[in-house]
C-alpha positions, 0 to 999 in steps of 0.5 A: 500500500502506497504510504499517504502524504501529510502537512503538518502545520503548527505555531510555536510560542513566540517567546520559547527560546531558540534551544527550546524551540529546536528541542521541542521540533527534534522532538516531535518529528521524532514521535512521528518517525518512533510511530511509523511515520517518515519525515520528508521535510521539516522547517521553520515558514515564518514568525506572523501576526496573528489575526486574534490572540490565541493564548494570550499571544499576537504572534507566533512562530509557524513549522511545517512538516511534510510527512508520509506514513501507512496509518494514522498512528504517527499522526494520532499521537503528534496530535494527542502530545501537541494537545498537552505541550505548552510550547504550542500554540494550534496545530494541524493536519492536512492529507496533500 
């Protein structure tokens, strides 16, 4: 079976330091590629102001990750983990 393709794009906190930042998108490509999925590419697209405050913010940082995977299990948990991570403000996932 021909693995499908995925768009992930979440916005990280503005004020999360460089490090952490690193730290917290290693560490989510790693979930997916742990669950099966494979990272195609992974990149930082730009800081941009928001249309309304989410969380208290007016601005944050927006990652794209492209994925390929077999199942949605990779995927069901990038989005359980992201639901609880404070460093992230939304998140979401689109089939390409």
């Amino acid at each position: 079976m021909e693995p499908k393709s995925y768009e992930i794009t979440y916005i990280i906190a503005p004020d999360v330091e460089e490090a952490a930042k690193a730290a917290l998108v290693e560490r989510f490509d790693k979930i997916l590629t742990d669950n099966g999925a494979e990272v195609v590419d992974s990149k930082d697209w730009s800081k941009r102001r928001f249309a309304y405050e989410i969380g208290g913010y007016n601005e944050g940082i927006y990652h794209i990750v492209n994925v390929k995977a077999n199942d949605d299990k990779a995927l069901n948990e990038f989005d359980r983990i992201s639901k609880i991570t404070d460093g992230i403000l939304r998140h979401m996932i689109v089939v390409r």
